[in-house]
C-alpha positions as CSV (number, residue, x, y, z in Angstrom):
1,X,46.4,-9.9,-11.2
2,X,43.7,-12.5,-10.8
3,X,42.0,-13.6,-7.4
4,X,42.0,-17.5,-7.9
5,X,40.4,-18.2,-10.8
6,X,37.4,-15.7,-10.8
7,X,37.4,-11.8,-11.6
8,X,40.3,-10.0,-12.0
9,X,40.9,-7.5,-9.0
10,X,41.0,-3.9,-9.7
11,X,42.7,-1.2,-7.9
12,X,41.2,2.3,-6.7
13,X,41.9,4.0,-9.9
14,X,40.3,1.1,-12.1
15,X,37.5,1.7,-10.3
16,X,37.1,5.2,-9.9
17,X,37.9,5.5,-13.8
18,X,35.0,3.2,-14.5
19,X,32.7,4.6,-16.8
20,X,28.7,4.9,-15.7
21,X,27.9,2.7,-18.6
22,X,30.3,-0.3,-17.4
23,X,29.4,0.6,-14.0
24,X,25.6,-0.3,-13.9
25,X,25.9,-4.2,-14.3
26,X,22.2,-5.8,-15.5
27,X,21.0,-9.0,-14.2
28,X,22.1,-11.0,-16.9
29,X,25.7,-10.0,-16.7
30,X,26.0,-10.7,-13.4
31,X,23.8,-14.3,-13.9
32,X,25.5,-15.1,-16.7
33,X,29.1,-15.5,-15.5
34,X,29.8,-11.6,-15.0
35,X,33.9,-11.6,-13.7
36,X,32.9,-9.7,-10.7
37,X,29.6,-11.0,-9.6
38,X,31.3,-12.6,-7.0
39,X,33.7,-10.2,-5.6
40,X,33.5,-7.1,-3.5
41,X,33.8,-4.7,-6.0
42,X,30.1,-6.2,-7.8
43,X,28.4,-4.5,-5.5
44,X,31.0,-1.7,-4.1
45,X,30.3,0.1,-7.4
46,X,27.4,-0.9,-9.3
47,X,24.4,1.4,-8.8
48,X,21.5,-1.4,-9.8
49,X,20.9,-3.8,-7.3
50,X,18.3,-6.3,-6.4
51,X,16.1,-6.5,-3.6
52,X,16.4,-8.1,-0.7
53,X,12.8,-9.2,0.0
54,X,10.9,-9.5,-3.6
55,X,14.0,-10.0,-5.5
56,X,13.3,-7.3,-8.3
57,X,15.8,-6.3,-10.1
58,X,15.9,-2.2,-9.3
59,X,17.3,0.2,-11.3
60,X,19.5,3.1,-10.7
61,X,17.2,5.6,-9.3
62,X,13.8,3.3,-9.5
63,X,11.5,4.1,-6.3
64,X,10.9,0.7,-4.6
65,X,9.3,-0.3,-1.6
66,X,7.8,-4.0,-1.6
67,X,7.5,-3.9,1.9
68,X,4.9,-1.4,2.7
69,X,1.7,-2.9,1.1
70,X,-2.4,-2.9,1.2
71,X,-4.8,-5.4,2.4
72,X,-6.4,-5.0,-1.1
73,X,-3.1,-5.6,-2.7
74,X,-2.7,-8.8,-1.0
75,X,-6.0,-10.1,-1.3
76,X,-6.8,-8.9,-4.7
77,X,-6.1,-11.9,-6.9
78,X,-7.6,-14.4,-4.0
79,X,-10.1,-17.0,-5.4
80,X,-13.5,-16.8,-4.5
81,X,-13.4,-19.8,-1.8
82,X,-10.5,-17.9,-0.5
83,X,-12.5,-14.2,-0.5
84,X,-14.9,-15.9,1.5
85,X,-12.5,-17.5,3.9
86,X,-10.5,-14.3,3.9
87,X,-13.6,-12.0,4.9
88,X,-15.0,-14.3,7.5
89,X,-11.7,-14.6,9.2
90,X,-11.2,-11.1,9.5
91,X,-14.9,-10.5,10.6
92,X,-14.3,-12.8,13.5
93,X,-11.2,-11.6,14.5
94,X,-13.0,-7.5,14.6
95,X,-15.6,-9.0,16.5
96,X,-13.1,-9.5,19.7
97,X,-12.9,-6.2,20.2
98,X,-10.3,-3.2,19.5
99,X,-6.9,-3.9,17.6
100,X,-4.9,-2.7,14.6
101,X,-4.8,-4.4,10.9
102,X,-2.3,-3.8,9.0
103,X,-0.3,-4.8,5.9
104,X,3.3,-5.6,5.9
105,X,5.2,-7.1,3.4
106,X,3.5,-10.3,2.1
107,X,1.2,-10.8,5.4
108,X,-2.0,-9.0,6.8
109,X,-1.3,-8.3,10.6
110,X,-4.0,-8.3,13.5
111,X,-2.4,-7.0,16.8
112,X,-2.9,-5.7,20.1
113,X,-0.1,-4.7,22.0
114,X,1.5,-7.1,19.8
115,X,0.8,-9.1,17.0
116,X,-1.7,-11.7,18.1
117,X,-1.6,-13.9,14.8
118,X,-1.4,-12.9,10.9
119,X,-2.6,-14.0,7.7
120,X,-0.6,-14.8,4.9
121,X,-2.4,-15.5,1.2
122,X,-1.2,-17.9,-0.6
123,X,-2.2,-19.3,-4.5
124,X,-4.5,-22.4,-3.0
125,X,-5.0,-21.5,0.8
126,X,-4.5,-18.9,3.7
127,X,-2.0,-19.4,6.0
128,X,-2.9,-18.7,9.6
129,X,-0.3,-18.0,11.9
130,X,-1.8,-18.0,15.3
131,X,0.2,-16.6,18.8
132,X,-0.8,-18.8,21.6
133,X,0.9,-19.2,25.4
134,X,0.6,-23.1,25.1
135,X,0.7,-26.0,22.5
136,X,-2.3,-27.1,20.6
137,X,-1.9,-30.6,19.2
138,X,-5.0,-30.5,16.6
139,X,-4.9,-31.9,12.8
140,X,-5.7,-28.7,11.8
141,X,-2.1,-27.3,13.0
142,X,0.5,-27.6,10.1
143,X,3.4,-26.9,12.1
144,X,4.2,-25.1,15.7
145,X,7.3,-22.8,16.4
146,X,8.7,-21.6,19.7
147,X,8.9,-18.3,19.7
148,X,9.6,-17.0,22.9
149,X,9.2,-18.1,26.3
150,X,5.8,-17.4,26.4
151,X,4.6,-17.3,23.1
152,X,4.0,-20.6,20.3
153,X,3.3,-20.1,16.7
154,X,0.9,-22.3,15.3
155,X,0.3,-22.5,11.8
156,X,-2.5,-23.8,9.6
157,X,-3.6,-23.7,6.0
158,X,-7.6,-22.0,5.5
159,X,-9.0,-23.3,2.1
160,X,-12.3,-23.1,2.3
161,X,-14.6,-20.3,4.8
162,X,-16.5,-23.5,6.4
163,X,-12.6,-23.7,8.2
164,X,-13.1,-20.9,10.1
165,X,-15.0,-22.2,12.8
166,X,-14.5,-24.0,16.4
167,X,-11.6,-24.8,16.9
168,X,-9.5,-22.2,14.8
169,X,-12.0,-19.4,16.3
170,X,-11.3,-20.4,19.8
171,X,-7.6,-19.9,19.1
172,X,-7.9,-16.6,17.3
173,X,-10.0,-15.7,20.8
174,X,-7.2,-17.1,22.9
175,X,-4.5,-15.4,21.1
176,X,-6.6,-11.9,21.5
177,X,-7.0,-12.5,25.1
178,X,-3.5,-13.6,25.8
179,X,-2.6,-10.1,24.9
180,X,-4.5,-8.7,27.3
181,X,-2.8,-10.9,30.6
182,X,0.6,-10.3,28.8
183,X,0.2,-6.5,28.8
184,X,-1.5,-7.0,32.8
185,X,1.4,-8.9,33.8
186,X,4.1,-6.5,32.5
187,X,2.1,-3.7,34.3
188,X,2.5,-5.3,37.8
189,X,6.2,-6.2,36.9
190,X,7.0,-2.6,36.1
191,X,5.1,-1.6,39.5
192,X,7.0,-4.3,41.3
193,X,9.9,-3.1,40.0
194,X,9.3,0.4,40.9
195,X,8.7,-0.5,44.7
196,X,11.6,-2.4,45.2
197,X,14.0,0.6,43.8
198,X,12.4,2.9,46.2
């Protein structure tokens, strides 16, 4: 019995008779035309698989986790315009004051309460997500993203260390600060709320 004109479907006995050999699919069985790549029992009863995030093909067994990473890791294979760049920016944003850096996944995290902006490294630049409570129209800004009420991403590419200066500093200042009135104003929100249940 077929299921149009892909894989044919297998009952629970085909299935549970499989042998482990037939059972662990590789990649190029299942990209090269593999009858049930496309159906439910692909990945009901193979034990590779391939991850979500990187894509890497994992095998049965294999320890993986791409998402808990290093700052070295992700700055390792930077280009020397882009060290530079890299160091200032992350000597300017320590210079605010007290906050967290951290890895995760493919970005380098600088938060507060809550993540004030992050640093992705690319091949050619650095791209600078900044958190701000308004709208900056500047040619330096790539791209800008709602992300909550009160928060806008702003994004913009560093090449070069002589880029992080006035105006992209100011932000990065902004965004620090803007931590600070967020985690004021949820204070006296809580405290409101406390008086009015009493």
């Amino acid at each position: 019995m077929t299921k149009g004109n892909d894989a044919p479907i297998l009952s629970n006995s085909q299935i549970g008779n499989t042998s482990p050999e037939k059972s662990r699919l590789r990649p190029a069985d299942s990209r090269g035309g593999c009858p049930y790549a496309k159906t439910g029992y692909y990945n009901r009863w193979m034990a590779d698989r391939e991850c979500y995030h990187c894509k890497q093909w994992i095998e049965d067994g294999q320890e993986h986790n791409c998402w808990t990473t290093t700052e070295a890791a992700l700055t390792q294979d930077l280009s020397e315009d882009l060290r530079d760049a890299w160091e200032r920016l992350r000597d300017t944003a320590v210079s605010f004051g007290d906050q967290r850096i951290y890895a995760s996944h493919k970005s380098i995290m600088f938060s507060r309460k809550s993540c004030y902006f992050f640093v992705r490294p690319k091949r050619s630049f650095l791209e600078l997500c900044i958190f701000l409570g308004r709208t900056v129209k500047a040619s330096q800004v790539r791209r800008v993203d709602r992300v909550s009420k009160s928060r806008v991403v702003h994004v913009i590419h560093i090449a070069h260390r002589d880029q992080v200066e006035a105006p992209v500093t100011d932000w990065l200042q902004e965004a620090y600060q803007l931590c600070d009135r967020a985690a004021s104003k949820a204070a006296k929100d809580k405290t409101r709320s406390r008086r009015k249940s009493r």
